[in-house]
Each structure stands twice: as structure tokens, then as C-alpha cells.
TORKOL-521567 format. One record per residue: residue in one letter; z, x, y of N, C-alpha, C, O in turn. Coordinates in nm, 2 decimals, decimal comma. Each point is the difference from the previous one (the first is absolute). Example, Ala and Ser with C-alpha at 12.3 -4.5 7.8 and 13.67 -1.06 7.14 Angstrom:
! TORKOL-521567
residuo / n_zz / n_xx / n_yy / ca_zz / ca_xx / ca_yy / c_zz / c_xx / c_yy / o_zz / o_xx / o_yy
A / 0,78 / 1,32 / -0,57 / 0,00 / -0,09 / 0,12 / 0,00 / 0,09 / 0,12 / 0,07 / 0,10 / 0,00
S / -0,14 / -0,14 / 0,11 / 0,00 / 0,09 / 0,11 / 0,08 / -0,08 / 0,11 / 0,01 / 0,05 / 0,11
//
This chain:
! TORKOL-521567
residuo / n_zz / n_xx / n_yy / ca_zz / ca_xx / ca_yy / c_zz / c_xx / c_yy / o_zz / o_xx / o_yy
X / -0,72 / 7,43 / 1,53 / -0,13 / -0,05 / 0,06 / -0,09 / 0,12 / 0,00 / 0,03 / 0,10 / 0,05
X / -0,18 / -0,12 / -0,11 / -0,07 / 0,07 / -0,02 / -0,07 / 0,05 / 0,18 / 0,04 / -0,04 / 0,10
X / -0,14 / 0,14 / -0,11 / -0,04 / 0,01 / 0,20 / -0,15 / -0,05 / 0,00 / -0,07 / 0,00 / 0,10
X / 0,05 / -0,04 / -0,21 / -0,12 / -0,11 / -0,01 / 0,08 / -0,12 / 0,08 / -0,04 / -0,03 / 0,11
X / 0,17 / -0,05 / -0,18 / 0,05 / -0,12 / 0,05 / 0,04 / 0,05 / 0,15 / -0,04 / -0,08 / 0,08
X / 0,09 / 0,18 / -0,05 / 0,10 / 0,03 / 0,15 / -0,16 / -0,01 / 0,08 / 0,01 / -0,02 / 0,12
X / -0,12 / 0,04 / -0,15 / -0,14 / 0,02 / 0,10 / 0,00 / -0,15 / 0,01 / 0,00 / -0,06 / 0,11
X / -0,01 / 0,00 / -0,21 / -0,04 / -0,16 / 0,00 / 0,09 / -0,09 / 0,11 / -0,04 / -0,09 / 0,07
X / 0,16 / 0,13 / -0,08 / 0,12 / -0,04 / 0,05 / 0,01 / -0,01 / 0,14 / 0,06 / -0,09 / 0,06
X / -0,12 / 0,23 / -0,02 / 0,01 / 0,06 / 0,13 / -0,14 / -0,06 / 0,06 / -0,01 / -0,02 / 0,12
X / -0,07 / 0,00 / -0,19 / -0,12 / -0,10 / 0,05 / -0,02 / -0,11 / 0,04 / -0,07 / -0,03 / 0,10
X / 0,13 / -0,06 / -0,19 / 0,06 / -0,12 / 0,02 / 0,06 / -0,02 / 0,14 / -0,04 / -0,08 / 0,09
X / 0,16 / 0,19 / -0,09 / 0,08 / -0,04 / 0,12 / -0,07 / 0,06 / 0,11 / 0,03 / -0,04 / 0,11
X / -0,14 / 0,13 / -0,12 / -0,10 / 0,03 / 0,12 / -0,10 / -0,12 / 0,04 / -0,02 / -0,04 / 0,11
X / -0,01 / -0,01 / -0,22 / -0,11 / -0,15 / 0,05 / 0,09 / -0,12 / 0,08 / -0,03 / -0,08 / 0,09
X / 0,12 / 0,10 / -0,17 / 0,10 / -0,12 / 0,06 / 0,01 / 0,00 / 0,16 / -0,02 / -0,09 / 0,08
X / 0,07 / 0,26 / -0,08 / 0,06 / 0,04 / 0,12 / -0,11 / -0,02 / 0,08 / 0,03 / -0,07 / 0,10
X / -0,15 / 0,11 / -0,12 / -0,16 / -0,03 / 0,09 / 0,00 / -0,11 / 0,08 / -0,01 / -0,02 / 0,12
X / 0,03 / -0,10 / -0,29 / -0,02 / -0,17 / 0,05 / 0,09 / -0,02 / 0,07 / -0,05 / -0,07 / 0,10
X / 0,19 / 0,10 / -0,08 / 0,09 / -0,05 / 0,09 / 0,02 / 0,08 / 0,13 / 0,08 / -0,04 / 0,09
X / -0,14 / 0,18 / -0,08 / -0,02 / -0,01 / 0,16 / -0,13 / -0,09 / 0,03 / -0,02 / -0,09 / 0,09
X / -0,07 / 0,14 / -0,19 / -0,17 / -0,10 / 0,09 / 0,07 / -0,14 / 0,05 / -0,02 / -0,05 / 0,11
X / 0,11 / -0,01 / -0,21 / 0,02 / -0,13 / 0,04 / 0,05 / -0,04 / 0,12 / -0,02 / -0,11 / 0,07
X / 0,11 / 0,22 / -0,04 / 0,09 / 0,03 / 0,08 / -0,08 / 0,03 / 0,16 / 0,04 / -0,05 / 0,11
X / -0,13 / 0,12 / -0,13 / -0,11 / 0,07 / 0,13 / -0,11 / -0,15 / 0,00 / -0,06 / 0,00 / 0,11
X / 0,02 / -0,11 / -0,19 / -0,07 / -0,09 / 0,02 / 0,11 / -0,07 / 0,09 / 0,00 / 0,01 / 0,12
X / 0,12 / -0,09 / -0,19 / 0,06 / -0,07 / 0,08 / 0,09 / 0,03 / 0,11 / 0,09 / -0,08 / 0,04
X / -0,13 / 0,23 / 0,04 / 0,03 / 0,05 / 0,09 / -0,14 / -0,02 / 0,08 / 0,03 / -0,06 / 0,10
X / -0,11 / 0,07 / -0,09 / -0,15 / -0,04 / 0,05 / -0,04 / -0,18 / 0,01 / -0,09 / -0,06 / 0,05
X / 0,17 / 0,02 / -0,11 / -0,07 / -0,18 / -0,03 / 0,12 / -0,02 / 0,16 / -0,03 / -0,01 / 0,12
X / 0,20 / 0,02 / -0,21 / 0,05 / -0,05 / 0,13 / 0,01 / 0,06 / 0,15 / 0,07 / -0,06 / 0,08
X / -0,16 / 0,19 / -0,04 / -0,02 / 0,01 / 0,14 / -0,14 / 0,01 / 0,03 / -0,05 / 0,08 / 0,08
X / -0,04 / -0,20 / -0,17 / -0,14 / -0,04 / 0,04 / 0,04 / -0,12 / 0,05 / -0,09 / -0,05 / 0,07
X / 0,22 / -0,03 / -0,10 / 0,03 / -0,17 / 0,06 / 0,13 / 0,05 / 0,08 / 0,06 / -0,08 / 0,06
X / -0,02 / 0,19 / -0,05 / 0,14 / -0,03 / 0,09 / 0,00 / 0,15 / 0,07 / -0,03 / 0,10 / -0,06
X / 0,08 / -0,09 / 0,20 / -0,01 / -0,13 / 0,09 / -0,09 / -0,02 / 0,01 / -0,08 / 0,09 / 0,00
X / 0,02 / -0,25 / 0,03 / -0,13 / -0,03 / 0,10 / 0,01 / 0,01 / 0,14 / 0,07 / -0,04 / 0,08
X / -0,22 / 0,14 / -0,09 / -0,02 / 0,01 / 0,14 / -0,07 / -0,08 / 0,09 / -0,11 / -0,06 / -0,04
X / 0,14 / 0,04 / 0,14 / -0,11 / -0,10 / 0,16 / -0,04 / 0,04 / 0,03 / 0,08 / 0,07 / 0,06
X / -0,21 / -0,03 / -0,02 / -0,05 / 0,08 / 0,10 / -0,01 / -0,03 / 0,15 / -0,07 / 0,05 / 0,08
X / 0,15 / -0,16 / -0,07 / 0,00 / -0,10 / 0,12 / 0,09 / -0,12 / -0,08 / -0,01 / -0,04 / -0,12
X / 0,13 / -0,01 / 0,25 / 0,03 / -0,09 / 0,01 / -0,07 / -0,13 / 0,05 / -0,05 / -0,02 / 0,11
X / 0,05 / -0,07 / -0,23 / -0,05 / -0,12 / 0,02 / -0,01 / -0,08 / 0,12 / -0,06 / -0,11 / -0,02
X / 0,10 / 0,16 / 0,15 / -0,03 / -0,06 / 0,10 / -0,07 / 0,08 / 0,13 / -0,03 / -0,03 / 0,12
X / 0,03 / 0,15 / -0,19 / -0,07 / 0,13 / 0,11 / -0,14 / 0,00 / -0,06 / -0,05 / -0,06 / -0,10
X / -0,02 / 0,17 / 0,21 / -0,14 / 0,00 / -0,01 / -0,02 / 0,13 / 0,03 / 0,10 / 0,06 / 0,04
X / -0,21 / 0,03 / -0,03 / 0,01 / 0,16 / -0,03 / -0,12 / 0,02 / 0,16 / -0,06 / -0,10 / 0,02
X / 0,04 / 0,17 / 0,03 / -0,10 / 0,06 / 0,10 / -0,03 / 0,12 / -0,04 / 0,09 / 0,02 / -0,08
X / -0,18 / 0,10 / 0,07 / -0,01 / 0,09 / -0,04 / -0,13 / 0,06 / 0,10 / -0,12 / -0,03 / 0,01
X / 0,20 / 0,12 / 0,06 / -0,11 / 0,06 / 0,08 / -0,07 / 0,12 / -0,03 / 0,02 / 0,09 / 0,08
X / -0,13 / -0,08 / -0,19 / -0,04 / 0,11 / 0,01 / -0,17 / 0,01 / -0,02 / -0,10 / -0,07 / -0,02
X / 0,14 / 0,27 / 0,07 / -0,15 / 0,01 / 0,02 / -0,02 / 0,16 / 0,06 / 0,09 / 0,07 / 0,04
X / -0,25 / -0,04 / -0,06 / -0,04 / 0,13 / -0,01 / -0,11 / 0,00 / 0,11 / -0,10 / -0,08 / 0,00
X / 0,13 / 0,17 / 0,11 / -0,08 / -0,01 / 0,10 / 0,00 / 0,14 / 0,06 / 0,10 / 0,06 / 0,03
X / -0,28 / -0,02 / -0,02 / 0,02 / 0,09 / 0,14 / -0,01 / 0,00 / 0,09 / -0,11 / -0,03 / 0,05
X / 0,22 / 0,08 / 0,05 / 0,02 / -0,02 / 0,13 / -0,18 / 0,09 / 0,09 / -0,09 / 0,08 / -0,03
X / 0,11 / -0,14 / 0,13 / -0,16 / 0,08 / 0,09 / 0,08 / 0,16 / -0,01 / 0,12 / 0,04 / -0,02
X / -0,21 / 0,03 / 0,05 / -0,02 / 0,13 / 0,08 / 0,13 / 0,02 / 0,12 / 0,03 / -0,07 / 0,09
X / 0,04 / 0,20 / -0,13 / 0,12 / -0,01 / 0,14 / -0,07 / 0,11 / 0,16 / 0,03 / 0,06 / 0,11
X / -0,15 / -0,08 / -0,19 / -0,12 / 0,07 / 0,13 / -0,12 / -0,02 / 0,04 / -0,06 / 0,06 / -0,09
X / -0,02 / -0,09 / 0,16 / -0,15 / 0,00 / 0,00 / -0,07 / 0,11 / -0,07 / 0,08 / 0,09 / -0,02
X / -0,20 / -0,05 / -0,02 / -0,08 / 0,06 / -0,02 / -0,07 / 0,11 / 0,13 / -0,03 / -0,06 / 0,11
X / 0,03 / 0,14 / -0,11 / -0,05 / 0,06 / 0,11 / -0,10 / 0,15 / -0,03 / 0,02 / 0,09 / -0,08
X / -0,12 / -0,10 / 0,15 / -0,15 / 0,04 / 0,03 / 0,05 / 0,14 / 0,00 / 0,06 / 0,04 / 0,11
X / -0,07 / 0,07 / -0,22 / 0,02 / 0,12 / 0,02 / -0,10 / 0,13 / 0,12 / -0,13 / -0,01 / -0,01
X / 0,16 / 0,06 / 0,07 / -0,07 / 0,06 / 0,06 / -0,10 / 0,15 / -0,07 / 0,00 / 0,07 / -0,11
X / -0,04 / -0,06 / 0,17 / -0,10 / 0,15 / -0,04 / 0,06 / 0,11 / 0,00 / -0,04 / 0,10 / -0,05
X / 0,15 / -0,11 / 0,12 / 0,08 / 0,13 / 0,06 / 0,10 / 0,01 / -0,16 / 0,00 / 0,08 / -0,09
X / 0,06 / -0,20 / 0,12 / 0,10 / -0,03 / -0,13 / -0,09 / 0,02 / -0,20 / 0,04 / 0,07 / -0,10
X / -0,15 / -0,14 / 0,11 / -0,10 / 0,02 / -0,09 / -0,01 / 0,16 / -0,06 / 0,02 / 0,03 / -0,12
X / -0,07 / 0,07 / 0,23 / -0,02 / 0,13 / -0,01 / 0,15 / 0,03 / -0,06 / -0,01 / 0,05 / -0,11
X / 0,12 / -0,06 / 0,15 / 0,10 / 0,07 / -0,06 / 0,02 / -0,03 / -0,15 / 0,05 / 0,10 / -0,06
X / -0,06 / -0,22 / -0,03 / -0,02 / -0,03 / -0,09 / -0,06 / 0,03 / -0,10 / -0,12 / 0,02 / 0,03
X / 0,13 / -0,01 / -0,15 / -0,08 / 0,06 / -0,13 / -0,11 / -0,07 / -0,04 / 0,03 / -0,12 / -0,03
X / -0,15 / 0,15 / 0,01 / -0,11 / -0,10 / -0,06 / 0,03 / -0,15 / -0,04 / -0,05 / -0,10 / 0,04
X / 0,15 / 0,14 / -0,13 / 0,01 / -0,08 / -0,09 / 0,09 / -0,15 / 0,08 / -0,03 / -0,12 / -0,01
X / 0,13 / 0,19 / 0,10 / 0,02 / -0,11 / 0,09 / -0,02 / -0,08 / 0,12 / 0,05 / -0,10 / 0,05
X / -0,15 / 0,17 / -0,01 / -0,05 / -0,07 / 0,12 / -0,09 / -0,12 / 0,00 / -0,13 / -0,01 / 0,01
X / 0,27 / -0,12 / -0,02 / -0,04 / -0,14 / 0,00 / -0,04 / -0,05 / 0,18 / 0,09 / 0,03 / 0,08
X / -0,19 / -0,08 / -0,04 / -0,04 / 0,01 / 0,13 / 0,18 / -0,15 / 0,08 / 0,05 / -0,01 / 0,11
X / -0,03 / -0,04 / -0,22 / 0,05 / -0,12 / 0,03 / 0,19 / 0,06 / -0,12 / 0,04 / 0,03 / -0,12
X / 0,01 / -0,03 / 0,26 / 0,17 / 0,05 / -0,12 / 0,07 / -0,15 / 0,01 / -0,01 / -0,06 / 0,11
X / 0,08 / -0,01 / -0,21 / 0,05 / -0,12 / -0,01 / 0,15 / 0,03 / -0,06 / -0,03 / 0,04 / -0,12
X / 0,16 / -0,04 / 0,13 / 0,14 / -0,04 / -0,03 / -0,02 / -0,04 / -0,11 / -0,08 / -0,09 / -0,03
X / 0,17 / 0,17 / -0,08 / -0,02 / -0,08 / -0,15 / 0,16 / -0,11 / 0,04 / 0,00 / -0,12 / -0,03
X / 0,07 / 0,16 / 0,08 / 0,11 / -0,06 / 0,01 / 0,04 / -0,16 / 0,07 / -0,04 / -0,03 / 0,11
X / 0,12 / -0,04 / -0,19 / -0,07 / -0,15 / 0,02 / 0,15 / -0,04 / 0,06 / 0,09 / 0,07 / 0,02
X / -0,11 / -0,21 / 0,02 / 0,12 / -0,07 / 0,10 / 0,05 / -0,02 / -0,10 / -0,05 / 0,02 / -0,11
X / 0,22 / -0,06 / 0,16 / 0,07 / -0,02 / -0,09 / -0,02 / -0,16 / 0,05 / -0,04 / -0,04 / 0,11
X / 0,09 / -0,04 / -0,22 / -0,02 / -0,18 / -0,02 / 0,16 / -0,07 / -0,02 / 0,08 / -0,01 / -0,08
X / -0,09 / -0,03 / 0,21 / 0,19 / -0,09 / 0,04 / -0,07 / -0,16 / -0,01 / -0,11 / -0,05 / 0,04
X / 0,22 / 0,01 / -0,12 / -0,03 / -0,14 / -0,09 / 0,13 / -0,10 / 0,04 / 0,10 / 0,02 / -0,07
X / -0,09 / -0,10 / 0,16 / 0,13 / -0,07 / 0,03 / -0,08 / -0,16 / -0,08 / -0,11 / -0,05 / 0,01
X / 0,27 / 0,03 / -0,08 / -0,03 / -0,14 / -0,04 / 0,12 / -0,11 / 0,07 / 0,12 / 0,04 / 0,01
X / -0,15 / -0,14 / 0,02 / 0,05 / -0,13 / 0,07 / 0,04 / -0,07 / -0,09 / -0,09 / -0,03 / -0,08
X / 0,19 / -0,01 / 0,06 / 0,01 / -0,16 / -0,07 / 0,07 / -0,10 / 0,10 / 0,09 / 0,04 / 0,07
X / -0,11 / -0,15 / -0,08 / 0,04 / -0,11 / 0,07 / 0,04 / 0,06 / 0,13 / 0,12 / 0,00 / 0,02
X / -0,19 / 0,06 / 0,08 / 0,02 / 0,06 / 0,12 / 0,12 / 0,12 / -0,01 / 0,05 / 0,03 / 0,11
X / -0,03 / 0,03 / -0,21 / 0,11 / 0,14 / 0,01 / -0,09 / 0,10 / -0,08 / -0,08 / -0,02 / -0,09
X / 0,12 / 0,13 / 0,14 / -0,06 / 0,10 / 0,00 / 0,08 / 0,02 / -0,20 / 0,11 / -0,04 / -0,04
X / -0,22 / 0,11 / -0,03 / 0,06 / -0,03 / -0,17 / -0,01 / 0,14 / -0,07 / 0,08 / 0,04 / -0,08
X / -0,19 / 0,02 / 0,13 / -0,01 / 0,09 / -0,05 / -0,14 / 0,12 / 0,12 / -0,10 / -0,05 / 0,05
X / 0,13 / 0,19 / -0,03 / -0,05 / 0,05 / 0,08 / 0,01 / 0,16 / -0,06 / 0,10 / 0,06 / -0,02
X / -0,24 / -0,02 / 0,00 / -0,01 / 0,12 / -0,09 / -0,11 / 0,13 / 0,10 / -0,12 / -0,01 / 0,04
X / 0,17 / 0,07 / -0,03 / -0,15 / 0,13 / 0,01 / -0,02 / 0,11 / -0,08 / 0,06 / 0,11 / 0,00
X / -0,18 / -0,15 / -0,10 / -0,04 / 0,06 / -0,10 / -0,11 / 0,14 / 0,00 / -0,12 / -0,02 / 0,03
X / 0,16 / 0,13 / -0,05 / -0,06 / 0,09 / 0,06 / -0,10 / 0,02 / -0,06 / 0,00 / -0,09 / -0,08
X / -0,14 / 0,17 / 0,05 / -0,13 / 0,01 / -0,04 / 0,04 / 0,10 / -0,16 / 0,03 / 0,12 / 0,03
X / -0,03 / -0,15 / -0,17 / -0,03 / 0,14 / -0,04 / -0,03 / 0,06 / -0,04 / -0,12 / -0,05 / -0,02
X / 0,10 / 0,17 / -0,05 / -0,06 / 0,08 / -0,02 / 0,05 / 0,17 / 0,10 / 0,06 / -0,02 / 0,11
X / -0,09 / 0,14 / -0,14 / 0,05 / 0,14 / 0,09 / -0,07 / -0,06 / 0,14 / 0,07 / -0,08 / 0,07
X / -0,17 / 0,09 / -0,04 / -0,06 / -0,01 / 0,10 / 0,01 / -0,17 / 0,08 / -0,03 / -0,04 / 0,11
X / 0,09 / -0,02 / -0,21 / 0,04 / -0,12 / 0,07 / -0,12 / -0,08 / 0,03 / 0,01 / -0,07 / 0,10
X / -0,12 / 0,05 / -0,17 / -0,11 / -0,04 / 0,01 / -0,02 / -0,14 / -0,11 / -0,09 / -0,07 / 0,01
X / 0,19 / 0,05 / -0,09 / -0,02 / -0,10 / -0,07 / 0,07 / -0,14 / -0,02 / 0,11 / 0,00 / 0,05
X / -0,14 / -0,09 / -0,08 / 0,05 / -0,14 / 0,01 / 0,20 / 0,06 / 0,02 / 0,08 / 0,09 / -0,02
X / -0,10 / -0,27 / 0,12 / 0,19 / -0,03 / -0,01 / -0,02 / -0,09 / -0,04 / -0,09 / -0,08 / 0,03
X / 0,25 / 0,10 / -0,14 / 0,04 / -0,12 / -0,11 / 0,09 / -0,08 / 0,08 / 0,06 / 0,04 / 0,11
X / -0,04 / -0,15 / -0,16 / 0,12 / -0,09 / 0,06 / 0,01 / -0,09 / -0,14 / -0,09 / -0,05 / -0,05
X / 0,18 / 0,06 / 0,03 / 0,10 / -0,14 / -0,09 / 0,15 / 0,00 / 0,01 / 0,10 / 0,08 / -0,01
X / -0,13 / -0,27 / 0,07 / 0,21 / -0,04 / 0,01 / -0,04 / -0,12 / -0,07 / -0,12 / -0,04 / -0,01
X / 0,24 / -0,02 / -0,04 / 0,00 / -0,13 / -0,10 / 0,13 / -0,05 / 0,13 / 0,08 / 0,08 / 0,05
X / -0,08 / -0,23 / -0,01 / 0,04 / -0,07 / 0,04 / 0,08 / -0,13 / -0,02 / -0,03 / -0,09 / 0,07
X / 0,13 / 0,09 / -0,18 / 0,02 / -0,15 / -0,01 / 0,03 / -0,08 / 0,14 / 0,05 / 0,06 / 0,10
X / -0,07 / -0,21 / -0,10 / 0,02 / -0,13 / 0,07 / -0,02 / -0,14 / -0,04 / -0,10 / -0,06 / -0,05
X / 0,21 / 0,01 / 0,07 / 0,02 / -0,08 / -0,03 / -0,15 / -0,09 / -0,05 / -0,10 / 0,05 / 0,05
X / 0,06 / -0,14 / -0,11 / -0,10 / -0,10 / -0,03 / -0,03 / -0,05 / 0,13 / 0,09 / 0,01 / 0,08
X / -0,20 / -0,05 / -0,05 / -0,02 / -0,13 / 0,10 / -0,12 / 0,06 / 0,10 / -0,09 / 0,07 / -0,02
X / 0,12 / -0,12 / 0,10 / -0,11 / 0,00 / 0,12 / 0,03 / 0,17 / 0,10 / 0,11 / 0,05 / -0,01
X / -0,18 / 0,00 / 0,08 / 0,02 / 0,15 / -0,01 / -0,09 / 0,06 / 0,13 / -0,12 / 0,03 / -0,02
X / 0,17 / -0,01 / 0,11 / -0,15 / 0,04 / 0,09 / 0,05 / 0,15 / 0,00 / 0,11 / 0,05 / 0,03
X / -0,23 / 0,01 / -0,08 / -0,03 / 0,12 / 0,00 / -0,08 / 0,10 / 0,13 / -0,09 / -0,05 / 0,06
X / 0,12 / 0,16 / -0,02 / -0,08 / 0,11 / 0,09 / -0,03 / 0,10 / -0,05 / 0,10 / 0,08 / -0,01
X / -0,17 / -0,05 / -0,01 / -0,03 / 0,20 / -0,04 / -0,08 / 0,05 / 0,08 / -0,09 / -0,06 / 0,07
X / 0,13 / 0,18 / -0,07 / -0,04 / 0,05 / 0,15 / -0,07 / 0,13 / -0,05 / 0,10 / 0,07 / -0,03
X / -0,22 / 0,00 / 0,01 / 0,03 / 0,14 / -0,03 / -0,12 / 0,08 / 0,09 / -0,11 / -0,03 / 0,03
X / 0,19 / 0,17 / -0,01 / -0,09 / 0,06 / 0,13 / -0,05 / 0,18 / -0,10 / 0,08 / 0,07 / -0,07
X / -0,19 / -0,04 / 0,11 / 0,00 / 0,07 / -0,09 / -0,16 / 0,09 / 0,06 / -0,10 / 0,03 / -0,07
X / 0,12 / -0,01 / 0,20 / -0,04 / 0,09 / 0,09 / 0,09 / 0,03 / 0,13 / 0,03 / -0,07 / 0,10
X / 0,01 / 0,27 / -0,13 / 0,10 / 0,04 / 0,10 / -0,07 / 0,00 / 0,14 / 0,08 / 0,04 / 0,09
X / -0,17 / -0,07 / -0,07 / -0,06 / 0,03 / 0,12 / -0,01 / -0,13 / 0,10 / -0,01 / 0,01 / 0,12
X / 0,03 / -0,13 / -0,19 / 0,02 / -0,14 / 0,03 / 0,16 / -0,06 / -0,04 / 0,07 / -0,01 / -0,10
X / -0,06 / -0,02 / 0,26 / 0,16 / -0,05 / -0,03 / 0,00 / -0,16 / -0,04 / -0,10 / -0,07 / 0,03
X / 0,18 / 0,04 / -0,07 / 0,03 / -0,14 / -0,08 / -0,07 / 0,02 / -0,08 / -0,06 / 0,10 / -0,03
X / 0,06 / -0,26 / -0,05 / -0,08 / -0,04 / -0,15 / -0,12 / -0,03 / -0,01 / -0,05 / -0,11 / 0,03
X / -0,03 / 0,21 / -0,08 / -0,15 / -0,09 / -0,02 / -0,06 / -0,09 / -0,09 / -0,12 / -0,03 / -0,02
X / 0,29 / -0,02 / -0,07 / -0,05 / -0,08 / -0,08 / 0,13 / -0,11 / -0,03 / 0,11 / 0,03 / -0,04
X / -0,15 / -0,17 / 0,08 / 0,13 / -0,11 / 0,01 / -0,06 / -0,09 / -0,10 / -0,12 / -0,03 / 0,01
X / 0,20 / -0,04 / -0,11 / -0,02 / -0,13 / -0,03 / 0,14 / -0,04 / -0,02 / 0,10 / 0,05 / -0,04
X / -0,13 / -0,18 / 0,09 / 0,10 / -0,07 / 0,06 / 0,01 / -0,19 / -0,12 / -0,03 / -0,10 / 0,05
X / 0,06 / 0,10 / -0,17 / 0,04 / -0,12 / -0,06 / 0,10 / -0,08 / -0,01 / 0,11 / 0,06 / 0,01
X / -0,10 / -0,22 / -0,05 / 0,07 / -0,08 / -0,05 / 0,02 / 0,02 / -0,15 / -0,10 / -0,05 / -0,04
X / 0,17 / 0,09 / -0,06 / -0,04 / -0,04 / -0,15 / 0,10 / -0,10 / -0,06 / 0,10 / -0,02 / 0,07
X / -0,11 / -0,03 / -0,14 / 0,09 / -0,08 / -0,10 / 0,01 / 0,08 / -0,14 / -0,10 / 0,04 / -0,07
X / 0,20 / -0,02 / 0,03 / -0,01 / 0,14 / -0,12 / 0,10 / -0,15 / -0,12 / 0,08 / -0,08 / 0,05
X / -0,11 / 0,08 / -0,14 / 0,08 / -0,05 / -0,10 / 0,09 / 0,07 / -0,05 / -0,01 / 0,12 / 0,00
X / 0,15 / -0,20 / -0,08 / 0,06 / 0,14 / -0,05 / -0,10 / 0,07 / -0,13 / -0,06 / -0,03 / -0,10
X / 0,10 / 0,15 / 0,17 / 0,00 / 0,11 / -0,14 / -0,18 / 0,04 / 0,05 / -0,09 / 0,07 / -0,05
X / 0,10 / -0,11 / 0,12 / -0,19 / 0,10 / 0,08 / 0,04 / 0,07 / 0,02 / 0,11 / 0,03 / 0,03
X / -0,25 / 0,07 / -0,05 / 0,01 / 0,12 / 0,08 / -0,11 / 0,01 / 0,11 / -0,11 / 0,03 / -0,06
X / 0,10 / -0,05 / 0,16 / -0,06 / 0,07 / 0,07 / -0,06 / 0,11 / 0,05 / 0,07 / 0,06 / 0,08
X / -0,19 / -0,03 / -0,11 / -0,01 / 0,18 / 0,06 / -0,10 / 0,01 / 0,13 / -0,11 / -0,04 / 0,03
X / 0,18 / 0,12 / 0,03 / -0,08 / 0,03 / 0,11 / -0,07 / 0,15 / 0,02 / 0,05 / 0,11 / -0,02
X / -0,18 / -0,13 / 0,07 / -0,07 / 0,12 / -0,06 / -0,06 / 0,03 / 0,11 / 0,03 / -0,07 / 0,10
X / -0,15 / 0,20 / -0,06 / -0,09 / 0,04 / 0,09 / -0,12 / 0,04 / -0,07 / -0,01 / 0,10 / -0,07
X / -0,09 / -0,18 / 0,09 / -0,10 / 0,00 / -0,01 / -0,13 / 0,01 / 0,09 / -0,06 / -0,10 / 0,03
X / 0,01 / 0,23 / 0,01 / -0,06 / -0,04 / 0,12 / -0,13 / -0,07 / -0,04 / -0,05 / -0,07 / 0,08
X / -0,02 / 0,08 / -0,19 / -0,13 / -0,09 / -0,04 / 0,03 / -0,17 / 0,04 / -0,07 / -0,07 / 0,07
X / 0,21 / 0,04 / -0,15 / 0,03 / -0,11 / 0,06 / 0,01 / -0,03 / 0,14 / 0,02 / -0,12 / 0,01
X / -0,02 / 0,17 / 0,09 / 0,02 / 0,00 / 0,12 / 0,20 / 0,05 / 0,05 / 0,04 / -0,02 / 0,11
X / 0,03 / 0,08 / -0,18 / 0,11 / 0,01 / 0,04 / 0,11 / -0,01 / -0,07 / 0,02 / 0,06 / -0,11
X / 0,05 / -0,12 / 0,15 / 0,13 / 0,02 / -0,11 / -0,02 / -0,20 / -0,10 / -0,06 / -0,10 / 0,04
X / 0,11 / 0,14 / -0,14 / -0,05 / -0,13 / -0,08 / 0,19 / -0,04 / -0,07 / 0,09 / 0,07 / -0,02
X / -0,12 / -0,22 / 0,01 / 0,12 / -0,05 / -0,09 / -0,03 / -0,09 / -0,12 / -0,04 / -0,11 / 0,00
X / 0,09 / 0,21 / -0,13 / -0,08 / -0,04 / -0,11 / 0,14 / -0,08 / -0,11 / -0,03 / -0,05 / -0,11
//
């Protein structure tokens, strides 16, 4: 055998070899695009999803610098009016069918603690009829909630429900 033929030879069985892994790596990709199938929910549950991005008030009033205090300060900082960058933290209790379901206190963040708190929980229950409470308070300076909504819903299976805070909307919303 000439090394003209042994190159030809060895090419052959290189292309071959190509086609039968590609073939091999396709029908490794086809059968775990149909198997297993996934649910993202059982056909008779329904999803709640509580989330949302809020900043809590001020964990201080603003207060009227004096002149005395003023003078000790550098040009550059003497704001007549000093204000707390640091914000409340935001506690979010959710209700279902009168039991307490889910209850979170989400802290402000950012170093200085001045920026939005997140909240997300995913909730399965069952399908059907559903009375809902969310509760969320989200000034340290005021005890309890300053924000309640209180519903009935009917969820179909495989809804999702999301519950949100919107204060343009007036409060917390269920979308």
C-alpha cells in the first residue's frame, strides 16, 4: 500500500468517524429535548408568587442642623437640613385561607443600606377558591402594617398569580 492510499484510507475512516459521533451527539440532544417531560405545575395546583422591590421610609426624621454644629463642618458640607440615608427594613407576611404562609423581613440594600428591599417566594396551592392577606410594613418608626390587602381569588389550575407593591397603584396589587 502506497502513503498516497494509507492518507486516503485514514481519511475515510476520519470522516466516517466525524459522521458517527455528530450522529451520535444529534441523537443525544433530540432524545433529552422529549425526555423527561417536564410540569411546571401539577395539573391541579395553581402558583402565588410574591414578589417585589420597595423602599422602605427613612429609619429617622430629618433634623434642622444648628449653627454651632454648622461652624464645625467643612464648606463643602454644611447642609442646613441632615436626613438618614438609611431606609426601614420591609416585613411582608402572607395569609392563605386564614394561616399564616409565608413571613419575610427583607433588609434595605446597598453599604449604607439605603436601597430598595427585594422579596420573592413562589407558593404552590391547590386550584380553587383562596382568600388571601398580605400584610407589609415598611416604616421602623411605625409599629404594625401600613399596608393590608385583604382578597377572595379563584385561581384556575396552572395560574400564576403574582402579587406585587406598587405604590402609584395605591398599594400592594394582585396581578
Amino acid at each position: 500500500m502506497s502513503s498516497s492510499q494509507k492518507m486516503e484510507a485514514t481519511s475515510v475512516r476520519s470522516i466516517a468517524g466525524q459522521i458517527f459521533f455528530y450522529g451520535l451527539f444529534i441523537a443525544f440532544i433530540g432524545v433529552f429535548s422529549r425526555w423527561p417531560s417536564y410540569q411546571a405545575l401539577a395539573p391541579d395546583r395553581a402558583l402565588v408568587k410574591l414578589s417585589f422591590s420597595h423602599h422602605g421610609k427613612p429609619v429617622s426624621d430629618c433634623h434642622q442642623t444648628s449653627a454651632a454644629e454648622l461652624a464645625k463642618l467643612p464648606p463643602n458640607m454644611r447642609a442646613p437640613v441632615r436626613c438618614p440615608r438609611e431606609r426601614s427594613p420591609v416585613t411582608v407576611e402572607l395569609d392563605v385561607d386564614g394561616a399564616l404562609a409565608y413571613r419575610h423581613v427583607a433588609l434595605p440594600s446597598g453599604i449604607s443600606r439605603d436601597g430598595a428591599a427585594s422579596v420573592y417566594h413562589r407558593l404552590e396551592v391547590p386550584a380553587g377558591q383562596h382568600r388571601l392577606q398580605v400584610r407589609l410594613a415598611d416604616d421602623a418608626r411605625v409599629s404594625g402594617f401600613a399596608h393590608v390587602r385583604d382578597a377572595t381569588v379563584t385561581l384556575a389550575p396552572t395560574q400564576i398569580l403574582v402579587i406585587d407593591f406598587d405604590s402609584a397603584k395605591g398599594g400592594i396589587t394582585l396581578q
